[in-house]
DSSP file (Angstrom, degrees, kcal/mol; ACC not computed):
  #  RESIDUE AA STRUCTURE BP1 BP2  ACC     N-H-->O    O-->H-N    N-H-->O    O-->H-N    TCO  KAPPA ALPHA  PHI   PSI    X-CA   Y-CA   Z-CA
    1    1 A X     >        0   0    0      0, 0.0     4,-1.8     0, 0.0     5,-0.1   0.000 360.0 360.0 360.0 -28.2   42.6  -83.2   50.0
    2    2 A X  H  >  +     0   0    0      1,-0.2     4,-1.0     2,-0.2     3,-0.3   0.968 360.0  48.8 -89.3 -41.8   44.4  -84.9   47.5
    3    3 A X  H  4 S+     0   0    0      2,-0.3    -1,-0.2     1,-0.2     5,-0.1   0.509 108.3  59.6  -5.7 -38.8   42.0  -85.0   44.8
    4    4 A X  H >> S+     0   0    0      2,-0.2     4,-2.6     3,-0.1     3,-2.5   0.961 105.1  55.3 -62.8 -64.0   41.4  -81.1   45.5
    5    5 A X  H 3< S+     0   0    0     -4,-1.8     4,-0.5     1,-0.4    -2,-0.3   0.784 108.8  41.5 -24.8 -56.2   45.1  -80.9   44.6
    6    6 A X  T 3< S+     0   0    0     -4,-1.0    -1,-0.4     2,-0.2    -3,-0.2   0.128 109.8  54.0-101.4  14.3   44.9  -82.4   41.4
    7    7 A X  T X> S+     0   0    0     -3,-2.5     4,-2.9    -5,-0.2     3,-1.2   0.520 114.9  49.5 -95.1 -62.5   41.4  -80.5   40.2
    8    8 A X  H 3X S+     0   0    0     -4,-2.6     4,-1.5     1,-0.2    -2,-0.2   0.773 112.1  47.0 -60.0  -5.0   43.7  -77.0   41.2
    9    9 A X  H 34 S+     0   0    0     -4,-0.5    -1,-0.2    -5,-0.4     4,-0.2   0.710 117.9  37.6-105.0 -15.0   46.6  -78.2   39.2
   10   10 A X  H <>>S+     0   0    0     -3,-1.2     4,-2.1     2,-0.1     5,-0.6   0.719 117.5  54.9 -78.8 -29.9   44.6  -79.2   36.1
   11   11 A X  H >X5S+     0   0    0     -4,-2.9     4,-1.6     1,-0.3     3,-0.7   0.844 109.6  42.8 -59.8 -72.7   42.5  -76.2   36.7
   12   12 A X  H 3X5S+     0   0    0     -4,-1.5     4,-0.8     1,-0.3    -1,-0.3   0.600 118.8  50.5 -91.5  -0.5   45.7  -73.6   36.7
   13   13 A X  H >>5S+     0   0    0     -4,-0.2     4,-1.3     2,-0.2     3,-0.9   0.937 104.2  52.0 -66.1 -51.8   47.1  -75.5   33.6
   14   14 A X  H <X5S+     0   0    0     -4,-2.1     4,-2.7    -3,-0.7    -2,-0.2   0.877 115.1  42.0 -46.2 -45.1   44.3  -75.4   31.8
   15   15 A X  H 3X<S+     0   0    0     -4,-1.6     4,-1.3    -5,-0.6    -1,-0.3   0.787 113.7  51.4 -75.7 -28.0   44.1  -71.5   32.4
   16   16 A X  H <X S+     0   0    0     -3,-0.9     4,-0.8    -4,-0.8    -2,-0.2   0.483 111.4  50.1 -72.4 -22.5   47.8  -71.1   31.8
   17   17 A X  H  < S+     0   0    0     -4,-1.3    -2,-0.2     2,-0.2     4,-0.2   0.756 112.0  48.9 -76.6 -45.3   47.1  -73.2   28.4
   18   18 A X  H  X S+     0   0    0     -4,-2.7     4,-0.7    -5,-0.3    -2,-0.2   0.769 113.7  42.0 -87.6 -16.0   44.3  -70.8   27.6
   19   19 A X  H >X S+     0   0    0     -4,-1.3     3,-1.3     1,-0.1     4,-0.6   0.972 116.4  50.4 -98.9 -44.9   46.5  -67.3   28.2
   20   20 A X  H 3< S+     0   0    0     -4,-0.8    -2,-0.2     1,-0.2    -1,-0.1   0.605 109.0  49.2 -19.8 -23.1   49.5  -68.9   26.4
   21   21 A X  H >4 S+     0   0    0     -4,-0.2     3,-1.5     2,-0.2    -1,-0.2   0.910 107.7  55.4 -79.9 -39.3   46.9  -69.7   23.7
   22   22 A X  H << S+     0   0    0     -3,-1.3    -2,-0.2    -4,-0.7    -1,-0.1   0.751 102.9  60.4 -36.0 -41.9   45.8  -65.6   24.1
   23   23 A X  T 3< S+     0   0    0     -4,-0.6     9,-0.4     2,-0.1    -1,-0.3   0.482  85.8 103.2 -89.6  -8.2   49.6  -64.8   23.3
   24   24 A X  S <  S-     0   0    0     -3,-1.5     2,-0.7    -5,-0.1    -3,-0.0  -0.466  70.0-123.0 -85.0 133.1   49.4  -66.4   20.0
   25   25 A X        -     0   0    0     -2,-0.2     5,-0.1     1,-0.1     6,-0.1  -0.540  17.5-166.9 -89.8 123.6   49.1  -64.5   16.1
   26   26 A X        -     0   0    0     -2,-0.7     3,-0.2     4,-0.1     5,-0.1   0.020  45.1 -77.2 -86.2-150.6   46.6  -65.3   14.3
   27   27 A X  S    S+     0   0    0      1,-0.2     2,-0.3     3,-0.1    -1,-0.0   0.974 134.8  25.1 -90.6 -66.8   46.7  -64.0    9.6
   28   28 A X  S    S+     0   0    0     -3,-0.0     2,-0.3     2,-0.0    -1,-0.2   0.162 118.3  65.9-119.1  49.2   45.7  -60.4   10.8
   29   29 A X        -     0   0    0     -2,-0.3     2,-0.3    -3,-0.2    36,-0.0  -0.930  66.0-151.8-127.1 132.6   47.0  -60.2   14.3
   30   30 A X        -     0   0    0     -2,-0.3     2,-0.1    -5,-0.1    -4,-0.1  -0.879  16.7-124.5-111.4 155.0   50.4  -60.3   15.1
   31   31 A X     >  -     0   0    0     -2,-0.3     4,-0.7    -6,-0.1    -7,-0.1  -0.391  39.0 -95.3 -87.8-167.3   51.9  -61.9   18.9
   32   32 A X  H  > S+     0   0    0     -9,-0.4     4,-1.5     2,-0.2    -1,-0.1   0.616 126.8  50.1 -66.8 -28.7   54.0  -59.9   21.0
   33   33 A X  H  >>S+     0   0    0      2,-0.2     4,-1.9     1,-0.2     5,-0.5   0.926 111.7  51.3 -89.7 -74.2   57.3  -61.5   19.7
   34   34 A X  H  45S+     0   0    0      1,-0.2    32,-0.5     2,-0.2    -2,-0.2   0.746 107.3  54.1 -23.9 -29.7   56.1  -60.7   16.0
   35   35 A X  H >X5S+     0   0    0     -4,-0.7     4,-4.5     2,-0.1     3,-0.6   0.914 109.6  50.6 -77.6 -63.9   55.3  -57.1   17.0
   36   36 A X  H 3X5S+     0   0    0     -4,-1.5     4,-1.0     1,-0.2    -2,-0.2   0.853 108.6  42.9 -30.7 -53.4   58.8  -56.9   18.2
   37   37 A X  H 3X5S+     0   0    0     -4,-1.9     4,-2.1     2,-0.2    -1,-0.2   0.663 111.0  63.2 -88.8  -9.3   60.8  -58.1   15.4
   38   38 A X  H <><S+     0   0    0     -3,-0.6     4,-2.8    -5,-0.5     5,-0.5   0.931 105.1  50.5 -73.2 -51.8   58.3  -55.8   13.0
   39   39 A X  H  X S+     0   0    0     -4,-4.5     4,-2.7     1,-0.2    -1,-0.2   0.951 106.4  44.4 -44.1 -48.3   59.5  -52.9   14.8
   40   40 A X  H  X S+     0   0    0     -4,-1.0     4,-1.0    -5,-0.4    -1,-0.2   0.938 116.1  56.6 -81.7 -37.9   63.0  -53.3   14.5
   41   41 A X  H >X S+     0   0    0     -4,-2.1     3,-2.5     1,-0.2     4,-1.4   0.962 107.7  43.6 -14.5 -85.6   62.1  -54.2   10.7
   42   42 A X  H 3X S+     0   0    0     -4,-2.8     4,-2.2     1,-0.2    -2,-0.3   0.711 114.1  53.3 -72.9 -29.3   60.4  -51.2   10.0
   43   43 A X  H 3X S+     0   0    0     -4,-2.7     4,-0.5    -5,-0.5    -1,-0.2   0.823 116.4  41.3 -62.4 -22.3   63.5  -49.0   12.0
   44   44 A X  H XX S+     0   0    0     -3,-2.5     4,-1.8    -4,-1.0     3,-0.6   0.875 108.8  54.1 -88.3 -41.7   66.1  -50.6    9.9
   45   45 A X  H 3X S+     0   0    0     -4,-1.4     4,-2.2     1,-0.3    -2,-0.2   0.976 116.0  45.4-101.9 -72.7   63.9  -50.3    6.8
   46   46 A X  H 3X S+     0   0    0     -4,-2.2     4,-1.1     1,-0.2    -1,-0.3   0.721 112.2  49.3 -77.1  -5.1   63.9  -46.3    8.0
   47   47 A X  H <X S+     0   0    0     -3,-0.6     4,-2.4    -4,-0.5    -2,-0.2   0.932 108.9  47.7  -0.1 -74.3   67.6  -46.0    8.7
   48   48 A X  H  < S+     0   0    0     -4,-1.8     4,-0.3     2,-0.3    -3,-0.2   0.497 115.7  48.3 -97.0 -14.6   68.8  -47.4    5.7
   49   49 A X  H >< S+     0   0    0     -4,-2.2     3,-2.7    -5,-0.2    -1,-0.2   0.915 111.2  50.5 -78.6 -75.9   66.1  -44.9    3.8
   50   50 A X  H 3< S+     0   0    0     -4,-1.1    -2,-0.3     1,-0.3     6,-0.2   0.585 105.2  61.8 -27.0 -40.0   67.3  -41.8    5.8
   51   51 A X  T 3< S+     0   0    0     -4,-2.4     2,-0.7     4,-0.1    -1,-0.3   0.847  89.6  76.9 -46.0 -40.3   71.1  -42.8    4.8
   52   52 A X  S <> S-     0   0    0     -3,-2.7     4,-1.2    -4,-0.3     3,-0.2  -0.623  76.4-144.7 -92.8 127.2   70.6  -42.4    1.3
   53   53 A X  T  4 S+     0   0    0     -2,-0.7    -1,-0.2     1,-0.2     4,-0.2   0.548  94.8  57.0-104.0  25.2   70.6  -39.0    0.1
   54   54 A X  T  4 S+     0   0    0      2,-0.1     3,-0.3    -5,-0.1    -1,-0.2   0.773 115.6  41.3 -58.8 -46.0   68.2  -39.2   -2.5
   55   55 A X  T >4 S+     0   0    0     -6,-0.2     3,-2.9    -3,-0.2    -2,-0.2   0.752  87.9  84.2 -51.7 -46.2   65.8  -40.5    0.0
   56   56 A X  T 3< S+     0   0    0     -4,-1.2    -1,-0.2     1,-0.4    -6,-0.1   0.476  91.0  48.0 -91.1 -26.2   66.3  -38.7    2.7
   57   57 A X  T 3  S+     0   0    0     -3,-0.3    -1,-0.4    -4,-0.2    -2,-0.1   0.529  90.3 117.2 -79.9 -29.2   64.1  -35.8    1.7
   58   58 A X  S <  S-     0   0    0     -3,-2.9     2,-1.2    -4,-0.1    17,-0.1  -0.183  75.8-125.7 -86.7 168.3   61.6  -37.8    0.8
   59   59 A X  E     +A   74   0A   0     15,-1.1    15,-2.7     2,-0.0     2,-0.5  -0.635  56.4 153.4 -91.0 106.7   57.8  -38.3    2.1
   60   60 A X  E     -A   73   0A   0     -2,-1.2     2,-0.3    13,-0.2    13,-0.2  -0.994  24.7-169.3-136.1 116.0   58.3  -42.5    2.8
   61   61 A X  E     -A   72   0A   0     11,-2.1    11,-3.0    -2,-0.5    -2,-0.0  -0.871   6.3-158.0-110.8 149.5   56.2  -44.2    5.4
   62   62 A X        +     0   0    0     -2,-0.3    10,-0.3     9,-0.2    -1,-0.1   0.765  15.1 171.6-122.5 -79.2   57.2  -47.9    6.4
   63   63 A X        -     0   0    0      8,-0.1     7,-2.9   -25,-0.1     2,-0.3   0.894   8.9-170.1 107.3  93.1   54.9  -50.1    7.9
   64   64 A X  B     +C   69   0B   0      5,-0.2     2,-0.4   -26,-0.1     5,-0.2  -0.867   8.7 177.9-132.3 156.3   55.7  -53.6    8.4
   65   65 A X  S    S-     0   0    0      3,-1.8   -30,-0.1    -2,-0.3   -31,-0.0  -0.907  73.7 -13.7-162.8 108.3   53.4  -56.8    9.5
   66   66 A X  S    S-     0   0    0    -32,-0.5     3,-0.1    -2,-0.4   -31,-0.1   0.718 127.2 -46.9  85.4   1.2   54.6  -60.0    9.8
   67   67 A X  S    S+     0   0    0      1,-0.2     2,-0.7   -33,-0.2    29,-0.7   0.672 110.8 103.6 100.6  34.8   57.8  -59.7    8.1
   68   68 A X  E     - d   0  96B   0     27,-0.2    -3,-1.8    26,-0.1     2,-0.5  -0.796  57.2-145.6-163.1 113.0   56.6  -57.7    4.8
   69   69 A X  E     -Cd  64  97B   0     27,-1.1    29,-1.1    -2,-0.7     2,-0.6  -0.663   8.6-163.1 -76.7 117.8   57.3  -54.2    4.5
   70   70 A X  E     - d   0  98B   0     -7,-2.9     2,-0.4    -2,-0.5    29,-0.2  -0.885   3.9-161.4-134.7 140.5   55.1  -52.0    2.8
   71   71 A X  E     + d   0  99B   0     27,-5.9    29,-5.2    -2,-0.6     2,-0.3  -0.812  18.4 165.9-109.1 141.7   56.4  -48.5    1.7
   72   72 A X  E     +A   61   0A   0    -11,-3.0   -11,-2.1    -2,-0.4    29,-0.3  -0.795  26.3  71.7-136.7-173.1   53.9  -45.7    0.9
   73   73 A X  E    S-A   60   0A   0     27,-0.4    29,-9.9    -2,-0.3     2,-0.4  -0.511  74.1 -57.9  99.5-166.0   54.1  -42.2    0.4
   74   74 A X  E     +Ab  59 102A   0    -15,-2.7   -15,-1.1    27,-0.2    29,-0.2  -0.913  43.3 163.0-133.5 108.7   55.4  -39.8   -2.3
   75   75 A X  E     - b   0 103A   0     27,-1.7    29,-2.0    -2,-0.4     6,-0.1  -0.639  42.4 -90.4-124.5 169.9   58.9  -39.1   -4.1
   76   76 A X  S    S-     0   0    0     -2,-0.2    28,-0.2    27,-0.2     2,-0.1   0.814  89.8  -9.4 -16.4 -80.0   60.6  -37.4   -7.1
   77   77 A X    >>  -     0   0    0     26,-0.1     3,-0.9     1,-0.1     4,-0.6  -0.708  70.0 -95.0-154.1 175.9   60.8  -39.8   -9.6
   78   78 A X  H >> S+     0   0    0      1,-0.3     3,-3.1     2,-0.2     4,-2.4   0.976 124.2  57.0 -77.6 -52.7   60.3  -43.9  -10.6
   79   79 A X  H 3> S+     0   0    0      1,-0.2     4,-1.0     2,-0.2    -1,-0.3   0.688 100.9  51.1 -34.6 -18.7   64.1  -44.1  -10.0
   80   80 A X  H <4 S+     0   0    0     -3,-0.9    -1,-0.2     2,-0.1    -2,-0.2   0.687 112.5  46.6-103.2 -16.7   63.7  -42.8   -6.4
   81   81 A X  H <X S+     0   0    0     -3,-3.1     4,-2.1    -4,-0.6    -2,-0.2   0.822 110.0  55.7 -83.6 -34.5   60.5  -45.8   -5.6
   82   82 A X  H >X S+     0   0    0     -4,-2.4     3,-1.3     2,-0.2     4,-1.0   0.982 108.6  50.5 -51.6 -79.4   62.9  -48.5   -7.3
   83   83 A X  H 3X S+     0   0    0     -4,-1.0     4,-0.5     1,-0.3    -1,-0.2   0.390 108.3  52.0  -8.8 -38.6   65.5  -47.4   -4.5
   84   84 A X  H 3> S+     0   0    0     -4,-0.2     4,-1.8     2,-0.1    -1,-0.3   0.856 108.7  42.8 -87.4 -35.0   63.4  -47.6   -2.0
   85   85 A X  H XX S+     0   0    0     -4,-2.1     4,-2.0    -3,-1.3     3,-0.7   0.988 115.1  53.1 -57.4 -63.6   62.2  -51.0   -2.5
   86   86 A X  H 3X S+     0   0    0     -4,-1.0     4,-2.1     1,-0.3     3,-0.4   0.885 112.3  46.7 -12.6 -79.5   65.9  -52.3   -3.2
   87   87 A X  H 3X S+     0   0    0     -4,-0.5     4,-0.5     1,-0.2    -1,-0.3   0.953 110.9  47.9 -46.6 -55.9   67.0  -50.7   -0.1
   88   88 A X  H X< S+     0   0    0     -4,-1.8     3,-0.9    -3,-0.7    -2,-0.2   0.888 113.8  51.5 -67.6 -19.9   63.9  -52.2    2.1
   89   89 A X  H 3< S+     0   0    0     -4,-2.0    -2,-0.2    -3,-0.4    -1,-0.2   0.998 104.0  60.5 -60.2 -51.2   64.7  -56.2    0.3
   90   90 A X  H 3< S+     0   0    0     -4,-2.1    -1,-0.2    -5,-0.1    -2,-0.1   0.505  80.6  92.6 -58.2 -15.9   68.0  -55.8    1.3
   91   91 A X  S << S-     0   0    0     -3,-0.9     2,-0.4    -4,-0.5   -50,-0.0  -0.292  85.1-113.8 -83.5 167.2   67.4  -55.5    5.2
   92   92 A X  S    S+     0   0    0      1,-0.1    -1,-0.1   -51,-0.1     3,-0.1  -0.801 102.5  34.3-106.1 145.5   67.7  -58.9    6.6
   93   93 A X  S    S+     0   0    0     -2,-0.4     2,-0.6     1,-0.2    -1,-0.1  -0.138  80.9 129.0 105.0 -46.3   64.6  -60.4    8.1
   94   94 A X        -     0   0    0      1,-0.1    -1,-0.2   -53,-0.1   -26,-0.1  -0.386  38.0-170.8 -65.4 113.2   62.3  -58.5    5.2
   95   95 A X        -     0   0    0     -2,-0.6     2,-0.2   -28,-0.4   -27,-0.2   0.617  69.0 -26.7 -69.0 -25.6   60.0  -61.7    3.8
   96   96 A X  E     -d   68   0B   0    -29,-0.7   -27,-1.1     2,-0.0     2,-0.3  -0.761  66.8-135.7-173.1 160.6   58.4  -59.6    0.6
   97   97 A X  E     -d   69   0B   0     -2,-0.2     2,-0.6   -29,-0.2   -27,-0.2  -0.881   4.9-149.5 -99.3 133.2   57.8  -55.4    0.2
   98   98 A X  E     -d   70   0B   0    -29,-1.1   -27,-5.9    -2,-0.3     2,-0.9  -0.786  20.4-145.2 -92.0 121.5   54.5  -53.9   -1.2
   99   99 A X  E     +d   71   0B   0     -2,-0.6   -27,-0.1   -29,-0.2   -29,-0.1  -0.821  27.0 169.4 -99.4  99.3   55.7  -50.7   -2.8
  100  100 A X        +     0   0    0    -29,-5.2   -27,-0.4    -2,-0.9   -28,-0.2   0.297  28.2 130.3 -99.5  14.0   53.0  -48.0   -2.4
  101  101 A X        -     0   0    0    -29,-0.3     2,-0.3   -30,-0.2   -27,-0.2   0.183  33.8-170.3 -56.2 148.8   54.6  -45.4   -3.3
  102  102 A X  E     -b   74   0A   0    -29,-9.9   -27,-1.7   -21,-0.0     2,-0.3  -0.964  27.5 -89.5-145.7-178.9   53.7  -42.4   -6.0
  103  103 A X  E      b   75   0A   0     -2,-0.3   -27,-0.2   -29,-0.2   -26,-0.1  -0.533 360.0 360.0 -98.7 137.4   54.9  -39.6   -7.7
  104  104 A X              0   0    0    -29,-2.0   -28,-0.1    -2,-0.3   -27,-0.1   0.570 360.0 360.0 -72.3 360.0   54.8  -36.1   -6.6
């Protein structure tokens, strides 16, 4: 019995090792925690666009993975793409933005 004991307690580590492993982000997978803090990235990131009321009009998706924000979509003028990147650097937590923006 005791030897059964110690095969089921390597056995449900070993399985406990290998869905902990599951839970992990690989370069174009993010985990569950990563997903989390992307979100709240990309909400602050559209706040803080939606505040400004140059912005606010404009067609600006935000999209973030991994800590790097990337803004696409379509505005006014060059001043109005600058503005938006500025604004998404600024958030705390954003690592880099790729600015994909164009002109209407």
């Amino acid at each position: 019995m005791n030897a059964f004991t110690k095969f089921l307690s390597a056995f449900f580590m070993a399985l406990t090792l290998l869905t902990a492993a599951g839970c992990a982000s690989t370069q174009k997978h993010e985990g569950m925690g990563e997903y989390v803090d992307d979100s709240v990235l990309t909400a602050k990131v559209k706040a803080a666009i939606l505040d400004d009321p140059a912005l606010s009009a404009a067609e600006i998706n935000v999209e973030t993975f991994k800590g790097v924000v990337q803004l696409s979509g379509f505005v006014n003028s060059r001043s109005d793409i600058n503005k938006a990147a500025d604004i998404a650097r600024n958030i705390s937590g954003v690592t880099s933005v790729k600015n994909d923006m164009r002109l209407k």
